[in-house]
Legacy VTK file of the C-alpha trace (Angstrom):
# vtk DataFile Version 3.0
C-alpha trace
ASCII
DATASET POLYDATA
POINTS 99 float
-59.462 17.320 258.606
-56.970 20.130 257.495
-55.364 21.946 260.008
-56.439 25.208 259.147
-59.688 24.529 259.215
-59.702 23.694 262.701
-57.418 26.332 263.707
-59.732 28.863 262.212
-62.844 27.007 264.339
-60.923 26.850 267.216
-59.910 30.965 267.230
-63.811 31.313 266.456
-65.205 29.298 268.997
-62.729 30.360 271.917
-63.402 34.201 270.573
-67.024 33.084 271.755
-66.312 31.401 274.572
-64.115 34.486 275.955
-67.414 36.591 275.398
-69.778 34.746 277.405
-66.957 34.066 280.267
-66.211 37.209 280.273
-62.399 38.618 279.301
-61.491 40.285 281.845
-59.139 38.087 284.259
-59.946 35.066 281.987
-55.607 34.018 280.993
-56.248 30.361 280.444
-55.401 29.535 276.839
-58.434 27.476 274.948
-56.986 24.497 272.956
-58.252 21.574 271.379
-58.131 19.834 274.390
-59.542 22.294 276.885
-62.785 21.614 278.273
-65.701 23.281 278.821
-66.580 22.223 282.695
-63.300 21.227 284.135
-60.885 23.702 282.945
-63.045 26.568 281.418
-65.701 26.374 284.261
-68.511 26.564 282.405
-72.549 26.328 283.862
-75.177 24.892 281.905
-76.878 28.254 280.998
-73.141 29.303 279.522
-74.139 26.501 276.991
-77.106 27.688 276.034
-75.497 30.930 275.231
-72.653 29.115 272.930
-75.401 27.219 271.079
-77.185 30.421 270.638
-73.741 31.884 269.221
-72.964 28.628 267.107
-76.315 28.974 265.677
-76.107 32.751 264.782
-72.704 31.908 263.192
-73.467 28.299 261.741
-76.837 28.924 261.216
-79.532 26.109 261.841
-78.132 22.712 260.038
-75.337 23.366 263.420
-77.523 21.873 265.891
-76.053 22.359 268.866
-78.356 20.702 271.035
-78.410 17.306 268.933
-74.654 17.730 269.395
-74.877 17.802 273.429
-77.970 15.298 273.632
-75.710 12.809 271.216
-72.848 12.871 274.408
-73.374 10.230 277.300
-73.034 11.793 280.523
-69.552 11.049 281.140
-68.454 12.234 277.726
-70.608 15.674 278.438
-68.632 16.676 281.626
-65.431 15.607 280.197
-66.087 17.381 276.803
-63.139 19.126 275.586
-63.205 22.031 273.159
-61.927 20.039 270.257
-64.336 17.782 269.886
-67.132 20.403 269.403
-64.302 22.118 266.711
-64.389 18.896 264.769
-68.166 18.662 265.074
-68.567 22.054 263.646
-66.254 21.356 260.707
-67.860 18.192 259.790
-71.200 19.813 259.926
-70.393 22.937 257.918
-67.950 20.939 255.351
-69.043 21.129 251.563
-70.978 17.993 250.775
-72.922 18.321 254.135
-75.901 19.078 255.241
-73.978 22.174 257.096
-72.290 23.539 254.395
LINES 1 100
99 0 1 2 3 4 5 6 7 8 9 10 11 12 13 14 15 16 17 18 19 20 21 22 23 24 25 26 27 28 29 30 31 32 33 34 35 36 37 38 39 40 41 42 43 44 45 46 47 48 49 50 51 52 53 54 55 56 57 58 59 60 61 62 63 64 65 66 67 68 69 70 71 72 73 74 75 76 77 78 79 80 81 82 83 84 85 86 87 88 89 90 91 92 93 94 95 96 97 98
């Protein structure tokens, strides 16, 4: 995947992130290999939020929800940022259903 594709997806996605965390007093730089429970703290209901974001940006053929339901349960506490940033590339690349 070209780097500057997935820098791009990363800026978006942690822009989103930042918004439903909330800003203020949130320092921690998001990186590819951040993740969403252990280091950004996130709750359930904050996912529901990012799919809802994901899907207003995306649109639909960025199902969100497939995405999560695909992960084992291991793999869904664990998940770092990066590999929903690949996800979303592959989904919205030309040639895809996505893009």
């Amino acid at each position: 995947m070209e780097s500057t594709v997935l820098d791009s997806t990363l800026t978006e996605i942690a822009e989103m992130l930042r918004v439903i965390l909330g800003e203020e007093g949130f320092d921690l730089p998001i990186t590819m290999d951040t993740t969403f429970f252990g280091d950004l703290g996130m709750a359930s209901i904050d996912l529901v939020a990012l799919g809802g974001r994901l899907h207003s940006r995306y649109g639909p053929s960025l199902n969100f929800a497939q995405f999560i339901a695909s992960l084992d349960a291991g793999s869904a506490v664990d998940l770092p940022v990066g590999r929903l940033v690949e996800h979303v590339v592959a989904a919205c690349a030309p040639g895809t259903a996505g893009g």
